[in-house]
C-alpha positions as CSV (number, residue, x, y, z in Angstrom):
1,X,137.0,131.8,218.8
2,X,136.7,128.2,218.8
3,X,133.6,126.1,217.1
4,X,131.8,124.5,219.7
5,X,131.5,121.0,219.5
6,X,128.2,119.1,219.5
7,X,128.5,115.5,221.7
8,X,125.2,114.5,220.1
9,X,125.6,110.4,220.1
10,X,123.0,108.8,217.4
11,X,120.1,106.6,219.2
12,X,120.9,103.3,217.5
13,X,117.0,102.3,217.4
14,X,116.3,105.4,215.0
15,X,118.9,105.0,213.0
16,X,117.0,101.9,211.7
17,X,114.0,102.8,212.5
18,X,112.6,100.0,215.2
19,X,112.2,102.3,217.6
20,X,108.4,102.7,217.9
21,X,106.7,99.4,217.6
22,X,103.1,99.4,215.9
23,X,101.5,96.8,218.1
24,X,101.9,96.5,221.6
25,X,104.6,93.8,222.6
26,X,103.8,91.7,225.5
27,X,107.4,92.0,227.4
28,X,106.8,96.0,227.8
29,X,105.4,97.7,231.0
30,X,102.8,100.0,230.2
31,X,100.3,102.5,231.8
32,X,97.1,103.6,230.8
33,X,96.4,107.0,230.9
34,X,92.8,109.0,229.4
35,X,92.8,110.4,226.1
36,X,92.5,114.2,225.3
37,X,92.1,115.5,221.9
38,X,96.0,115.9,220.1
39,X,97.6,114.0,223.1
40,X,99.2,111.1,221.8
41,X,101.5,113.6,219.1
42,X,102.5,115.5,222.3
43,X,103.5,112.6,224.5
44,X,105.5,111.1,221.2
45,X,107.5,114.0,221.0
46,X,108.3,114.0,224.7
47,X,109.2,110.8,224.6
48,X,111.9,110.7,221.4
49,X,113.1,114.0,223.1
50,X,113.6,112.7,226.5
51,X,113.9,108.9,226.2
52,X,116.3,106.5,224.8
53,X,114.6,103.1,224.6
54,X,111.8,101.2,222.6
55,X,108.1,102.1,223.0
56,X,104.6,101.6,221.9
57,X,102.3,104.2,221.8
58,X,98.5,103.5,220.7
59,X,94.6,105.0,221.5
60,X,92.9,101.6,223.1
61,X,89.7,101.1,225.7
62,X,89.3,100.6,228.5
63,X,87.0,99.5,231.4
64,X,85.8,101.7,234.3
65,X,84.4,100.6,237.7
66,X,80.8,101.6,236.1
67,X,81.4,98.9,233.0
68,X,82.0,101.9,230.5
69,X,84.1,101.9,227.8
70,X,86.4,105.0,227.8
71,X,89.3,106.0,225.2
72,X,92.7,106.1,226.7
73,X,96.2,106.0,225.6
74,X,98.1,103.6,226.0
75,X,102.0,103.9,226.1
76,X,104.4,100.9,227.0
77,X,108.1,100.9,227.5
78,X,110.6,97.8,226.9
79,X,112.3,99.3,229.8
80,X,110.7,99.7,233.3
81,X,113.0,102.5,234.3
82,X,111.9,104.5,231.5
83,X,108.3,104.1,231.9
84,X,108.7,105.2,235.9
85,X,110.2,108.6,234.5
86,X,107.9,108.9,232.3
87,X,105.6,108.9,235.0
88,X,107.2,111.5,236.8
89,X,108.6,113.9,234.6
90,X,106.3,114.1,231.6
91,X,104.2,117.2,231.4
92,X,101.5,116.1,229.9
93,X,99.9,113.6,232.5
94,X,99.9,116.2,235.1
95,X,96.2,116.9,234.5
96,X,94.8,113.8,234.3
């Protein structure tokens, strides 16, 4: 029996480590989305699992219609392609 070969290609970004930046950048896309307890670790993981690109991922505030203050987090994508799956596909914004 042969070894099977593993095609895993390294993500150039995590090699050095500039992958996730710690303040949000003004040239990414980003989307809003409210903030349950343990959510941001779960969304981080989905995203170096699934995604290639940079991101920023950070609790902020935000505004409701009512002039509230509410905690949300905030993720951004230097890619707009990226954020639109993220959109779709990730598992954790399906309840919210």
């Amino acid at each position: 029996m042969k070894p099977h070969k593993l095609n895993i290609k390294a993500n150039t970004y995590n090699f050095f480590g500039i992958r996730k930046f710690k303040i949000p950048a003004p040239h990414f896309d980003y989307i809003c989305v409210p903030y349950r307890y343990n959510m941001d670790k779960s969304v981080e993981k989905w995203i170096n699992d699934n995604l290639k690109g940079r991101y920023y991922i950070g609790k902020s505030y935000e505004l409701d219609q009512t002039k509230q203050a509410n905690n949300v987090l905030k993720v951004g994508f230097e890619e707009a392609k990226e954020l639109s799956y993220f959109t779709l596909a990730c598992p954790h914004l399906k309840y919210y």
